[in-house]
VOPAGU-2260 file (C-alpha; in pm, 1 decimal, decimal comma):
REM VOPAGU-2260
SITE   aa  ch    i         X         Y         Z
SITE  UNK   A    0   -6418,2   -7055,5    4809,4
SITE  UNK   A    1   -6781,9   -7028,3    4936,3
SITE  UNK   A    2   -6984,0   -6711,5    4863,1
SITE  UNK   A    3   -7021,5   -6625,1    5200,0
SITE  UNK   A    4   -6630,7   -6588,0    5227,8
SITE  UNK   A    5   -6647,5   -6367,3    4959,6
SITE  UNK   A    6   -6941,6   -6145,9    5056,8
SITE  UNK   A    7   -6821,9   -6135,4    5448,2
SITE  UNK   A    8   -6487,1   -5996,7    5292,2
SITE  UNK   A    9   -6659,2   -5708,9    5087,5
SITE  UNK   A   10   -6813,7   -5594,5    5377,6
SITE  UNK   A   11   -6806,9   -5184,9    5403,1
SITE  UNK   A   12   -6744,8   -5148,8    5764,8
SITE  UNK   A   13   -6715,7   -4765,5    5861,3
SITE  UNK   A   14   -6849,5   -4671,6    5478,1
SITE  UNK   A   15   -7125,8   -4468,1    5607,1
SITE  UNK   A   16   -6932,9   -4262,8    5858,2
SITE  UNK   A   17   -6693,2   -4188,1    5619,4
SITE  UNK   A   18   -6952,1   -4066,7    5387,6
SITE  UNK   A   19   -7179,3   -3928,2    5622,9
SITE  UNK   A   20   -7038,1   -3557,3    5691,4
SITE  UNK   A   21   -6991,4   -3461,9    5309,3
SITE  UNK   A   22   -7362,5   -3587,0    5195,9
SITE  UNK   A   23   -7501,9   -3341,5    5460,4
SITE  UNK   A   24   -7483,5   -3032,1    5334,8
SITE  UNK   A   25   -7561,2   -3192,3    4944,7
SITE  UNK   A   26   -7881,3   -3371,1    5070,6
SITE  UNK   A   27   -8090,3   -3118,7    5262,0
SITE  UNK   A   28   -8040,4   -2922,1    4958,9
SITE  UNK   A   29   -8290,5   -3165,7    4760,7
SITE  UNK   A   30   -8647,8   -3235,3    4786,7
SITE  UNK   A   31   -8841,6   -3482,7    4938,3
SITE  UNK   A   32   -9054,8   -3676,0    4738,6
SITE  UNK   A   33   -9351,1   -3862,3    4856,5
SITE  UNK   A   34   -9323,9   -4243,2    4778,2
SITE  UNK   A   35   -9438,6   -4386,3    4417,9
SITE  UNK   A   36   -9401,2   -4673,7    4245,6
SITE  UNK   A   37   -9117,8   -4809,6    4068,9
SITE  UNK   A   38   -8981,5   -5067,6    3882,6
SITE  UNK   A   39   -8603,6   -5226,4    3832,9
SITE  UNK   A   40   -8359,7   -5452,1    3705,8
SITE  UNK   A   41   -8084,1   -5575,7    3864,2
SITE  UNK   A   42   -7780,0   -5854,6    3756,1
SITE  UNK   A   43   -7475,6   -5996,7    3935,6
SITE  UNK   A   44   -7244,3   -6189,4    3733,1
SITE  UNK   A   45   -6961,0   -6374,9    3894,5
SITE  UNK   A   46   -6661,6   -6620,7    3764,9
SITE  UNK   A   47   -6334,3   -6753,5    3942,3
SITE  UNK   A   48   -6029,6   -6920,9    3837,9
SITE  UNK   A   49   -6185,7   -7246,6    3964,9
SITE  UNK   A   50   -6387,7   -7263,7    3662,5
SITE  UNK   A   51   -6733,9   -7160,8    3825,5
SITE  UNK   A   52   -6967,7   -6926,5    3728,8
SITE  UNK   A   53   -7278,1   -6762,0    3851,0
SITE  UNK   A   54   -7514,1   -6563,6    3672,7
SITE  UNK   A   55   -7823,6   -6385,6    3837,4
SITE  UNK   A   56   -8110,0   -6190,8    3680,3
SITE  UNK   A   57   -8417,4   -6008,4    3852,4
SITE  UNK   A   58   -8676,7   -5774,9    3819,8
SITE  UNK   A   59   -8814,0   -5536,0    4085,7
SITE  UNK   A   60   -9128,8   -5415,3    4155,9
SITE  UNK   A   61   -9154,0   -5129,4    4430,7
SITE  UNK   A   62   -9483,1   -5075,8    4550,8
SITE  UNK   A   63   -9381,4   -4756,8    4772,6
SITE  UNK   A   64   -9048,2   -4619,5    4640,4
SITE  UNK   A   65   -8920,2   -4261,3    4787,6
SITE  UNK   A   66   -8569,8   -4253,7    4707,4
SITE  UNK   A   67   -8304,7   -4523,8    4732,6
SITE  UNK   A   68   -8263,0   -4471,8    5047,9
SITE  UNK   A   69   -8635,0   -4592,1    5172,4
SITE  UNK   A   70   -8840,1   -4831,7    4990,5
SITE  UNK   A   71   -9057,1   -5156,7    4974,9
SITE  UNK   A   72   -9057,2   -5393,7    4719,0
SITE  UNK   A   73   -9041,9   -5720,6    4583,5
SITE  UNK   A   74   -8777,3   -5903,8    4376,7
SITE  UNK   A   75   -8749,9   -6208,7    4144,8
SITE  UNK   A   76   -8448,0   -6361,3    4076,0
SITE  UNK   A   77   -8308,1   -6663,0    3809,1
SITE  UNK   A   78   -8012,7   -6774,8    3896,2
SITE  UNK   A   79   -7753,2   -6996,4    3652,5
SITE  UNK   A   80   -7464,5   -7154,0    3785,6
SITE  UNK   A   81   -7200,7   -7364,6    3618,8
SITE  UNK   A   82   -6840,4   -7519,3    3662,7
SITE  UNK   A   83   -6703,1   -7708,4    3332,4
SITE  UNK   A   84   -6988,1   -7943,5    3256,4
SITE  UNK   A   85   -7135,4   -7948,5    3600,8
SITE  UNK   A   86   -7512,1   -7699,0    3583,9
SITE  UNK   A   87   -7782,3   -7552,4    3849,6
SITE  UNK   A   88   -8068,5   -7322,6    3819,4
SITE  UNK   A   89   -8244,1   -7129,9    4056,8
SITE  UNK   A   90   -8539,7   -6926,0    4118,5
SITE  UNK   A   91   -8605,5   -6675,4    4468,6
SITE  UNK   A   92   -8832,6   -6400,5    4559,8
SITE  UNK   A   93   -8774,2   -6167,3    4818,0
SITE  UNK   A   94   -8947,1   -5879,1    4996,9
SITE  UNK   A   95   -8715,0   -5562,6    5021,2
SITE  UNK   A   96   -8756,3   -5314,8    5295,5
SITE  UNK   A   97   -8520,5   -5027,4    5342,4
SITE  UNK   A   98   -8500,9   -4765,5    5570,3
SITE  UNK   A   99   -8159,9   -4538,3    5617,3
SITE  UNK   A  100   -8127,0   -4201,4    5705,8
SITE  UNK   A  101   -7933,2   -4093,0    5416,8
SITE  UNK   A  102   -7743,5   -3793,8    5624,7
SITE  UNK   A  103   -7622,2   -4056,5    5932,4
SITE  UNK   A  104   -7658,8   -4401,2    5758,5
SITE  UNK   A  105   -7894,6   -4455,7    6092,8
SITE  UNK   A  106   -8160,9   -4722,3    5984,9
SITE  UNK   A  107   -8213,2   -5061,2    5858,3
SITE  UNK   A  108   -8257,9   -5246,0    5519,3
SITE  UNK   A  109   -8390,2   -5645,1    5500,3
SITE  UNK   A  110   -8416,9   -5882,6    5205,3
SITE  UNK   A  111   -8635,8   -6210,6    5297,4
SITE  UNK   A  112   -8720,8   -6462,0    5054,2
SITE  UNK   A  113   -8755,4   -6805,8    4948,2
SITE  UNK   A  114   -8467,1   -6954,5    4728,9
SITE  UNK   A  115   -8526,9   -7304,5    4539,1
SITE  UNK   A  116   -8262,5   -7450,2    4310,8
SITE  UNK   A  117   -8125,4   -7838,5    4258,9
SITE  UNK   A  118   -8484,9   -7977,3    4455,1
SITE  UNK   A  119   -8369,9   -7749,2    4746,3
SITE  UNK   A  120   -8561,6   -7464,5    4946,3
SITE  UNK   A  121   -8411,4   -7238,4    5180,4
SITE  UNK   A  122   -8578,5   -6925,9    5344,5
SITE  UNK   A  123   -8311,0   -6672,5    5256,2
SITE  UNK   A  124   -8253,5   -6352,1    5528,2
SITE  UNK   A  125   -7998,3   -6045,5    5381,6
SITE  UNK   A  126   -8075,8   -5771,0    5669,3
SITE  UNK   A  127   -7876,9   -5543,4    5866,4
SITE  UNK   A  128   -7990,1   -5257,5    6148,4
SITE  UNK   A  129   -7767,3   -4957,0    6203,9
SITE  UNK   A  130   -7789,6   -4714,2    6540,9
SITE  UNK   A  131   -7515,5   -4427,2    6656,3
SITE  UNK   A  132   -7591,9   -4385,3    6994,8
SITE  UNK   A  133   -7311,3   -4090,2    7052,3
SITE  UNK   A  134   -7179,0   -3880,3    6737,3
SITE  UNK   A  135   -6866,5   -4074,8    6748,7
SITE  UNK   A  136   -7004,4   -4409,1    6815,6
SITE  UNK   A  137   -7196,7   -4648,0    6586,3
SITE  UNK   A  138   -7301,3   -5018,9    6595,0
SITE  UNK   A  139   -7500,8   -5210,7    6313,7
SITE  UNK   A  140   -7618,4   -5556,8    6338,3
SITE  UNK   A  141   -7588,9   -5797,3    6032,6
SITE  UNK   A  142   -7777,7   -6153,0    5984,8
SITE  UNK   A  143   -7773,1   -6341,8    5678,8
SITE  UNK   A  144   -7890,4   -6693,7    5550,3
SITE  UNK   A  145   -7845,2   -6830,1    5223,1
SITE  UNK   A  146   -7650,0   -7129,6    5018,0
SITE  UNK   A  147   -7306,3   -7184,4    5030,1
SITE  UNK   A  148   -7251,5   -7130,7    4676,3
SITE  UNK   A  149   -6996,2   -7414,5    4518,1
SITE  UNK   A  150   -7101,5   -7743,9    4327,0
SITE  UNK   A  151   -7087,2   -7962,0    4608,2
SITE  UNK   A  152   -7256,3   -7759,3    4858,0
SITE  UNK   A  153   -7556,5   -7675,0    4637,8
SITE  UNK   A  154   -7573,0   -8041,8    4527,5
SITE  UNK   A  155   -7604,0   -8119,8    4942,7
SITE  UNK   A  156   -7856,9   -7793,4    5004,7
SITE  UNK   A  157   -7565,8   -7677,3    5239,1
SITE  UNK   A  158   -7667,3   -7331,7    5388,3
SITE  UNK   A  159   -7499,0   -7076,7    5632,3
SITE  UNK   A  160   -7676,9   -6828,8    5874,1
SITE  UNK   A  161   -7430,9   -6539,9    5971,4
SITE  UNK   A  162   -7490,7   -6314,4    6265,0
SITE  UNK   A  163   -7279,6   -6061,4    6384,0
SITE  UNK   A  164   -7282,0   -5694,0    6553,8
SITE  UNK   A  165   -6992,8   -5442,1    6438,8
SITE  UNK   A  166   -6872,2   -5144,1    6599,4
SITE  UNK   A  167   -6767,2   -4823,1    6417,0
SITE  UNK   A  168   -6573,2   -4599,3    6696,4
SITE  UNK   A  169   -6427,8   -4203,2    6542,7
SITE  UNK   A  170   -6144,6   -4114,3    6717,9
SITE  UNK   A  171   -6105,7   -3766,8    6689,5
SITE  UNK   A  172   -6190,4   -3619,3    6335,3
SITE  UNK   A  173   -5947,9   -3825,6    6118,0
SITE  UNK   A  174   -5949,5   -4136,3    6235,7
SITE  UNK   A  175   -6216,1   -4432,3    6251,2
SITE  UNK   A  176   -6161,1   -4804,2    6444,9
SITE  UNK   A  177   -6440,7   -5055,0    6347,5
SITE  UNK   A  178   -6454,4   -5393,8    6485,7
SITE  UNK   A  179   -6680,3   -5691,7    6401,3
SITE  UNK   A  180   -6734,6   -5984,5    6621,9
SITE  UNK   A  181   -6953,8   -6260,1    6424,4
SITE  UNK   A  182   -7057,1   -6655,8    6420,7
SITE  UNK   A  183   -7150,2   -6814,0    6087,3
SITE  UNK   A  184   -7359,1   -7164,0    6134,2
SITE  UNK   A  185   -7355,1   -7430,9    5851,4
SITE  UNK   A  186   -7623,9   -7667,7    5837,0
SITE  UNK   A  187   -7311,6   -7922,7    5828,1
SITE  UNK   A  188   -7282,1   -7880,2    6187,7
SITE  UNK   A  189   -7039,8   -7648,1    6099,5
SITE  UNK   A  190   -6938,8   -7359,9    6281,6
SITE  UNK   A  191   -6702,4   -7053,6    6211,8
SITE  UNK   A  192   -6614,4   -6803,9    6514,7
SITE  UNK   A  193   -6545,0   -6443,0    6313,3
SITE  UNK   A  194   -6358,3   -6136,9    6415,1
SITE  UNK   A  195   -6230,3   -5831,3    6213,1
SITE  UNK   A  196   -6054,8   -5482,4    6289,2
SITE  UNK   A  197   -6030,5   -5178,8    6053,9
SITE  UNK   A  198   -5826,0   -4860,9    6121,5
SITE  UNK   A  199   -5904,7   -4620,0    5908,9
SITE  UNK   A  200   -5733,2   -4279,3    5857,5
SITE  UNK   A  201   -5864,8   -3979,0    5628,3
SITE  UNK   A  202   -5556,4   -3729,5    5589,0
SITE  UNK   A  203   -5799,3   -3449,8    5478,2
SITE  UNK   A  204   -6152,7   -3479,2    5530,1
SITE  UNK   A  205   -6225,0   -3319,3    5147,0
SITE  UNK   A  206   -6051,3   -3536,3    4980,1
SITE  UNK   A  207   -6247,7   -3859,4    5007,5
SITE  UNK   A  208   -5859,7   -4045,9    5112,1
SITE  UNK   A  209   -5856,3   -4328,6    5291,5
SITE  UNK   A  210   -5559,6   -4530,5    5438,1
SITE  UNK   A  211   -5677,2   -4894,7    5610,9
SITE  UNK   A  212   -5514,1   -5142,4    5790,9
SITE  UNK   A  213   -5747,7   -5400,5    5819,2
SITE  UNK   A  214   -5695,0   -5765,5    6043,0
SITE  UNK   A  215   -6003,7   -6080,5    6004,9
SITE  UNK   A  216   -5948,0   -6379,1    6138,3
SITE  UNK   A  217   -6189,3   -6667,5    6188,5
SITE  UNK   A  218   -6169,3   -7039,2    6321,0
SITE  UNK   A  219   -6405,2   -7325,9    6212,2
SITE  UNK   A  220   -6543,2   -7614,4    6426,3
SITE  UNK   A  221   -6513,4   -7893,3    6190,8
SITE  UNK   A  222   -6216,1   -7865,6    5983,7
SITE  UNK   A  223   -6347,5   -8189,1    5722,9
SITE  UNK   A  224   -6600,4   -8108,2    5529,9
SITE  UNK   A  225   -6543,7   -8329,7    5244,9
SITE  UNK   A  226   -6440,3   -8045,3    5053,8
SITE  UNK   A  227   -6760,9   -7898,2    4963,0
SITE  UNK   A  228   -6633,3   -7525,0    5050,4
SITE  UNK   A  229   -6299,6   -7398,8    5126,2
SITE  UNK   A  230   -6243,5   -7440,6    5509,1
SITE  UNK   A  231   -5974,7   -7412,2    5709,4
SITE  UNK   A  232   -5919,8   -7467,2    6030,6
SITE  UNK   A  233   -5794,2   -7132,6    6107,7
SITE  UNK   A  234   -5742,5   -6798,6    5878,2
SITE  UNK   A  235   -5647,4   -6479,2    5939,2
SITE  UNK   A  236   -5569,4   -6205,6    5697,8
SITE  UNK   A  237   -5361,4   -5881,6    5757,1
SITE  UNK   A  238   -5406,5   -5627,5    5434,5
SITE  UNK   A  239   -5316,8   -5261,7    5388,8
SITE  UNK   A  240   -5536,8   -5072,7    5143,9
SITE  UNK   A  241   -5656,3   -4738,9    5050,4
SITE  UNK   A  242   -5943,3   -4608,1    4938,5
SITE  UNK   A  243   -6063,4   -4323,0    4720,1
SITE  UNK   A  244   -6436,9   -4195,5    4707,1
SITE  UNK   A  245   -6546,9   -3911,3    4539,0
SITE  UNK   A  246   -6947,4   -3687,6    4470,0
SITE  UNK   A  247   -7025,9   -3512,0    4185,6
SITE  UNK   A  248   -7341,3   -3355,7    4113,2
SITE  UNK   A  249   -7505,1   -3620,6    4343,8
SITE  UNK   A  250   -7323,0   -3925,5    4212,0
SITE  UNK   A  251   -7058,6   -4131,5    4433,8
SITE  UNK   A  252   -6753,7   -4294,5    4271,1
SITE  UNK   A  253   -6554,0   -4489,9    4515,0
SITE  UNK   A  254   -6241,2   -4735,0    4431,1
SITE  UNK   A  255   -6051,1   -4911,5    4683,9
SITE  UNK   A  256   -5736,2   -5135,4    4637,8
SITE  UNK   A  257   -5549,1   -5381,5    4909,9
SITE  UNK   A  258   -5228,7   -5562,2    4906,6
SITE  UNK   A  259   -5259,6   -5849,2    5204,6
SITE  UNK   A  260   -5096,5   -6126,9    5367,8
SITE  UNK   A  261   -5294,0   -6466,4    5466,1
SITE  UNK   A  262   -5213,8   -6757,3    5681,1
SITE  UNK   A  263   -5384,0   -7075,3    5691,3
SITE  UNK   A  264   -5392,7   -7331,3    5992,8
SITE  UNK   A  265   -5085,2   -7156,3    6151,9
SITE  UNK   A  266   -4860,9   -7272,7    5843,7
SITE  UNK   A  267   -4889,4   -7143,5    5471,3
SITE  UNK   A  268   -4856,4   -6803,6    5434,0
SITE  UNK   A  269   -4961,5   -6609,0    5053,6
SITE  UNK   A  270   -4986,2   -6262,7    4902,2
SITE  UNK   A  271   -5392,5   -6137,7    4884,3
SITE  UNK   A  272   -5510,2   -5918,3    4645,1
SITE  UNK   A  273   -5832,8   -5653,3    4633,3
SITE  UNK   A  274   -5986,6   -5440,7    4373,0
SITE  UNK   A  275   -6318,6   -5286,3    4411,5
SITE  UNK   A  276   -6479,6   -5023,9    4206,9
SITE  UNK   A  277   -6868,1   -4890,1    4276,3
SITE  UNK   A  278   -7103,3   -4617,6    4151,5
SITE  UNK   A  279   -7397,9   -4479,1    4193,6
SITE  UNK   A  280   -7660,9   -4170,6    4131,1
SITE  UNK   A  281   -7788,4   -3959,8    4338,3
SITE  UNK   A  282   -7992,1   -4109,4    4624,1
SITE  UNK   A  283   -8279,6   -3894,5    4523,6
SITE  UNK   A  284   -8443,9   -3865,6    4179,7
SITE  UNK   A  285   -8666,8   -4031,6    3883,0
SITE  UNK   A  286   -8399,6   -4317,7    3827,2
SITE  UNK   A  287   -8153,0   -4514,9    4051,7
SITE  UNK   A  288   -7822,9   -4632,4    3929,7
SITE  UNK   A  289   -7562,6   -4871,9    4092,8
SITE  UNK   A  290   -7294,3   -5014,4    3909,8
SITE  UNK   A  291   -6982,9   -5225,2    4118,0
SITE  UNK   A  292   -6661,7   -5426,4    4009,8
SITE  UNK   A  293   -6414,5   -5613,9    4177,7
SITE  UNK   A  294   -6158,0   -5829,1    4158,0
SITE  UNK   A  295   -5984,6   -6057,8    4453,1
SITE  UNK   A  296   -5681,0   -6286,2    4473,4
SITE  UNK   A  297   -5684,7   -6540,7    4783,8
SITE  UNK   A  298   -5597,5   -6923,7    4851,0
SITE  UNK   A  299   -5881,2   -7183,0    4806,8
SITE  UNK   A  300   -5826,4   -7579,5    4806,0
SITE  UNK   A  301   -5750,5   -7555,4    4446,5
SITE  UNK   A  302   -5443,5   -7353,8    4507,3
SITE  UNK   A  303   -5276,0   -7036,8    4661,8
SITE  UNK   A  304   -5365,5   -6784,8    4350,6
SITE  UNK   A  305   -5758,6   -6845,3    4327,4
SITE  UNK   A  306   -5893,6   -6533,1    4190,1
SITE  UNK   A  307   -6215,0   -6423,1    4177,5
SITE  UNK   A  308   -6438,1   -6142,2    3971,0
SITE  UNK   A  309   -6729,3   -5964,0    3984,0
SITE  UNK   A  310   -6975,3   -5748,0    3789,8
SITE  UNK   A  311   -7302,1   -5590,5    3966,6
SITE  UNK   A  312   -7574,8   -5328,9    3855,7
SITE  UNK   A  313   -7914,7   -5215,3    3913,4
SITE  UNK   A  314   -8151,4   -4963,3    3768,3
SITE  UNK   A  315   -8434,7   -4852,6    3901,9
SITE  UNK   A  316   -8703,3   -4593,2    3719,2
SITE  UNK   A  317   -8970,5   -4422,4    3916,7
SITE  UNK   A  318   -9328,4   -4358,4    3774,8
C-alpha cells in the first residue's frame, strides 16, 4: 500500500466542528501570548505486515511561535526506510506556517520543502485552508505532494500531488455530513478520481460520542503499474466506527475504532479494520505535546490481511 493511501484514509474530516463548541468556553479563558521562539522534536515510525519500515527523525526550529495553533518555523527531517534487505535514506527541510483559529478551526497550515532520497528530489507541499462561510457550513481545501512511499516507487522517484476541497455540512445540532471530492496525480501518468462521505452523529453533545458511517471510493486511470504501489482499478470502502474524544485540564484524548467492508475492481470483497489513538496538551502554554497511534487492517497486492502500524509524537518547548 502507498503512503498516500494511508494518509488520505486518516484524514479527520468534520474533527474541528466536532471539537469546536466545547474548546470555546476553555480557550478564551487563557492568555494570549505574544510569539517567541521555540524549538522541537518530532518522530514518526511506521511498519506493515509487508515487511517495510519507515523511520523519520526531525528537529524544529520556530522562529515566531505563539501557541500551537499559529506559528512559523522550519523543520529537518532524516528519513530511514527498509523492507528485508532492501534500504533508503532521506533528508527534507520544510518551512511550516500555521494559522487556525483555535475556537472555529477557521485558518490554514502549509508545510513546503525539498525532499532528496535514492538520487531523487522532489519539492514536497503538505497544506490545507479552512473557511465556514455560515455557522453550519464549512469547506477546507487540501493539496499535497510527496513520494509514494514503497521500494519500487522510491527506487523510480514516483511522486503523487493530491488536491481536493471537502465539505463539512451540521445538520441541526447532532448531526454532521462531510463530503470530499479529490484527484490524486502520479508522475506515472497515473491518475486516481477520489470521493468520500461521513455521517456523523453525537448523541449528547458533552460527551465527546461519536457514531460514523463513513463511504470512499476512488477509481484509477491506469490500472498496471508494474506493481510499484497497490492500485486497483476501482475501491470503495463502507466502515462503521465510533469515536470517543475527551479535554481535561486543556489536554485532548481522542480514540476512534472502525469495523469496514472493501471491494476491489467490482469483485473481492474483505473485512477492514481501524484503530486510532491521539493526544495532545493544551494548545496554549511553555511546551507542546502530540502523541498518536494507530493501527489498520486492509487488502494490498500481497494479500487481503495487510496490516499496518503507526507511532507519532512531537514536543515542542518555548523560550
Amino acid at each position: 500500500m502507498s503512503g498516500v493511501t494511508r494518509y488520505l484514509a486518516a484524514l479527520p474530516l468534520g474533527f474541528v466542528v466536532l471539537i469546536a463548541a466545547p474548546c470555546q468556553a476553555e480557550e478564551t479563558k487563557e492568555k494570549e501570548k505574544s510569539a517567541g521562539m521555540a524549538f522541537g522534536t518530532e518522530f514518526f515510525l511506521t511498519n506493515d505486515s509487508d515487511h517495510f519500515q519507515s523511520r523519520r527523525v526531525s528537529v524544529e526550529f520556530f522562529p515566531a511561535f505563539e501557541n500551537a495553533d499559529r506559528f512559523l518555523g522550519f523543520r529537518l527531517g532524516d528519513y530511514q526506510y527498509r523492507q528485508d534487505s532492501w534500504r533508503r535514506a532521506g533528508q527534507k527541510i520544510s518551512f511550516l506556517a500555521r494559522s487556525i483559529e483555535t475556537r472555529t478551526g477557521d485558518g490554514g497550515a502549509m508545510e513546503a520543502g525539498v525532499f532528496q532520497q535514492g538520487g531523487h528530489t522532489l519539492l514536497t507541499l503538505d497544506g490545507n485552508y479552512r473557511i465556514s462561510p455560515t455557522k453550519s457550513t464549512a469547506v477546507e481545501f487540501l493539496l499535497t505532494r510527496d513520494w509514494v512511499e514503497t521500494p519500487k516507487s522510491l527506487d523510480r522517484g514516483i511522486d503523487f500531488s493530491f488536491v481536493g476541497v471537502a465539505v463539512d455540512q451540521g445538520l441541526g445540532s447532532h448531526v454532521t455530513l462531510v463530503g470530499l471530492v479529490a484527484q490524486q496525480y502520479f508522475s506515472d501518468g497515473n491518475r486516481r478520481d477520489h470521493g468520500r462521505l461521513r455521517l456523523i452523529y453525537q448523541p449528547s453533545l458533552d460527551l465527546g460520542l461519536t457514531l460514523q458511517a463513513r463511504y470512499r471510493t476512488y477509481r484509477s486511470t491506469h490500472e498496471d503499474v508494474d506493481r510499484a504501489y497497490f492500485n486497483p482499478k476501482s475501491y470503495a470502502e463502507s466502515m462503521l466506527a465510533v469515536s470517543w474524544r475527551q479535554r481535561f485540564q486543556g489536554w485532548t484524548a481522542a480514540v476512534t475504532a472502525g469495523l469496514g467492508n472493501e471491494t476491489i475492481n467490482h469483485e473481492l470483497r474483505q473485512p477492514t479494520r481501524l484503530l486510532d489513538f491521539s493526544l495532545q496538551s493544551p494548545v496554549r502554554g511553555s511546551q507542546v505535546f502530540r502523541f498518536g497511534a494507530g493501527y489498520s487492517r486492509s487488502t494490498t497486492f500481497s494479500g487481503p490481511s495487510y496490516q499496518y502500524r503507526y507511532v507519532r509524537g512531537e514536543w515542542i518547548i518555548l523560550f
